[in-house]
C-alpha positions, 0 to 999 in steps of 0.5 A: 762554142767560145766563138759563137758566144762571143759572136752572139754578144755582137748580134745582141750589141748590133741589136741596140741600133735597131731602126737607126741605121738604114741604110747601113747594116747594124754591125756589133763588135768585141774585142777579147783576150784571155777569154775575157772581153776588154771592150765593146761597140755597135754601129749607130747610125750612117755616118758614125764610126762602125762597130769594130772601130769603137771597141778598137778605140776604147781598148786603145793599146790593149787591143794589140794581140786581142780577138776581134769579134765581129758579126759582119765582115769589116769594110775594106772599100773607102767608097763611103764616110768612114775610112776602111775598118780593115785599116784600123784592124790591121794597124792596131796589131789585132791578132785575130778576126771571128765574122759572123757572116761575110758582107753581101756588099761586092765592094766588101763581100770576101775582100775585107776578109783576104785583106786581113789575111794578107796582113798576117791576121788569123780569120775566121768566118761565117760563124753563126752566119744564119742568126747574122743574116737574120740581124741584118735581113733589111741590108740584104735586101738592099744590096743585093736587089735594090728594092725595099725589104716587105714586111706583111703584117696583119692582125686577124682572128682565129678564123681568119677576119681582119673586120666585121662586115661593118668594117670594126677592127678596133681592136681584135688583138690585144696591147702587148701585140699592139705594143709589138707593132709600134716597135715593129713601126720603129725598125722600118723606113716607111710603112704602107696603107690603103685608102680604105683603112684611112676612112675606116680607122683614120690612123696616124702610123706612127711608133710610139715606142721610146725614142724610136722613129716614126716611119714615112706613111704611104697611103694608096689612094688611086682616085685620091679621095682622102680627106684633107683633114686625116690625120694621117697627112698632118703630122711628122715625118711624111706622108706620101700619096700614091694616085693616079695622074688623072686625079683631082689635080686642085686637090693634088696641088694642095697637098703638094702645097702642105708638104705631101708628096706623090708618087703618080701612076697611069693604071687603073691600080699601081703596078706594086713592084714599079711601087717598091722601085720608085719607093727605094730609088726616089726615097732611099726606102730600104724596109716597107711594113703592108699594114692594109686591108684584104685588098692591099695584102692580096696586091702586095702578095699577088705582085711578089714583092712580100719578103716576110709575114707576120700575123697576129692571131687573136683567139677570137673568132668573128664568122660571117661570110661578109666580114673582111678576110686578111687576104682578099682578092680574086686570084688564089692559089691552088694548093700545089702553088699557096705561099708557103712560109720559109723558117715559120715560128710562132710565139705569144705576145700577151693572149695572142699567137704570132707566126712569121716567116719568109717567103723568099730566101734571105 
């Protein structure tokens, strides 16, 4: 029990980076004596000294015979900025090291951990491995298969309609949910939309939450229709457009001129996992949030690249058979084979429901 609340305070100081560090983990680190903890830190953002060496640092000579706590397993590999957090360990007569979860990264993963036994240090790992991996669910992903962490959010009433016939969706949720989104916005690398939703709301995409981030836009837009005026391509950081090669080059040329990039395709629609590909290897996109209508959800869903959904559930109820569904499409599942959600919770936000949860394995 002592081991788990200390490694809970890491996850909670981990926390704090949230959105900042990609595509490094968010790491938080305690150094402990006597049951009592006599420094702290968290990683950043890349390139910034790491959690464990921060809390080393500021307790300075006291951390000679303390308790590491730390809620991933320290690096060990120099194939990186920051000289290896094992060293330090080590050299700093730490006597002990609790992991929260050992790292995914093969340069790392069970390395770092031997290293410091060999030095003499007493380890012990995986504690609380569950709520770690949660914490760091983007750099899984990463490391492990190379392609952005999807997020599917949608925002639909009680009977499922993201949009009355008419295409009115402002708004079916309220603030607080709202509220959650912007933050939702900040934690990711870049978030996706359809042309459609472009027309219908003429968004911006960006978080207003704070001092988080703003992610990169990506509009799909195979015929490329949109507007030149949209908001959506005039303000920071980037807006990326996905058309087909054959689309309007004149207008293409133009918004290259303006600073959009493109990323072109030769079907009729873009192949979603070549998508998420070219995303994470052309642009270092680790984490992609699907804010889309009834057709981009259903592609994102059909091409298997969702990793997690989250739906905002507003106690409303709209009917009509023409209004828009949060999922669309042609193709269904029959009920044997329907995406079942892994780990499913479901909280309030305001006087809305939220259920998220996984559909892959983290």
């Amino acid at each position: 029990m002592i081991d788990e609340t200390f490694i809970r305070r890491t996850l909670t100081l981990a926390r704090r980076a949230e959105g900042k560090t990609s595509p490094n983990p968010m790491v938080g680190a305690v150094l402990v004596r006597n049951g009592i903890i006599i420094s702290e830190g968290y990683h950043k953002k890349a390139g910034t000294a790491h959690a464990e060496v921060i809390a080393i640092e500021k307790a300075g000579l006291a951390a000679a015979g303390s308790t590491l706590y730390v809620s991933l397993e320290p690096c060990c590999h120099k194939d990186k900025r920051t000289p290896p957090c094992t060293e330090k360990i080590i050299t700093s007569k730490i006597r002990k090291v609790v992991i929260g979860m050992l790292d995914p990264n093969p340069k790392v993963s069970g390395k770092g951990m031997e290293q410091l036994r060999k030095a003499g240090l007493e380890v012990v790992p995986n504690i609380l491995d569950r709520e770690s991996r949660k914490l760091n669910e983007i750099y899984i992903r990463h490391i492990t298969g190379r392609v952005p962490f999807v997020i599917l959010k949608v925002a639909m009433t009680l009977d499922g309609k993201i949009a009355t016939p008419e295409g009115e969706s402002k708004w079916i949720t309220g603030e607080a949910a709202r509220r959650d989104v912007h933050r939702l916005r900040g934690k990711v690398d870049a978030i996706m939309t359809a042309i459609g939703t472009v027309r219908a709301d003429d968004p911006l995409l960006t978080c207003r939450i704070g001092k988080m981030k703003s992610p990169v836009r990506v509009i799909v837009d195979p015929g490329l229709t949109i507007d030149p005026r949209a908001r959506i391509l005039s303000c920071p950081p980037q807006s990326v457009l996905v058309a087909r090669k054959s689309s309007d080059p004149k207008k293409k040329e133009a918004l290259e001129q303006r600073g959009i990039l493109f990323i072109e395709h030769s079907e009729e629609r873009p192949d979603m996992q070549k998508l998420a590909k070219e995303l994470y290897e052309r642009m270092g996109i680790t984490s992609l949030l699907v804010e889309g209508g009834s057709s981009l959800n259903s592609s994102c869903l059909e091409a298997g690249i969702v990793d997690k959904v989250i739906f905002y559930i507003a106690p409303k109820i709209i009917g009509g058979k023409e209004s828009f569904p949060a999922v669309g499409g042609r193709a269904f599942k029959p009920l044997g084979e329907a995406h079942q959600l892994k780990e499913a919770t479901i909280r309030r936000t305001g006087q809305d429901f939220v259920i998220e949860g996984y559909l892959r394995e983290i």
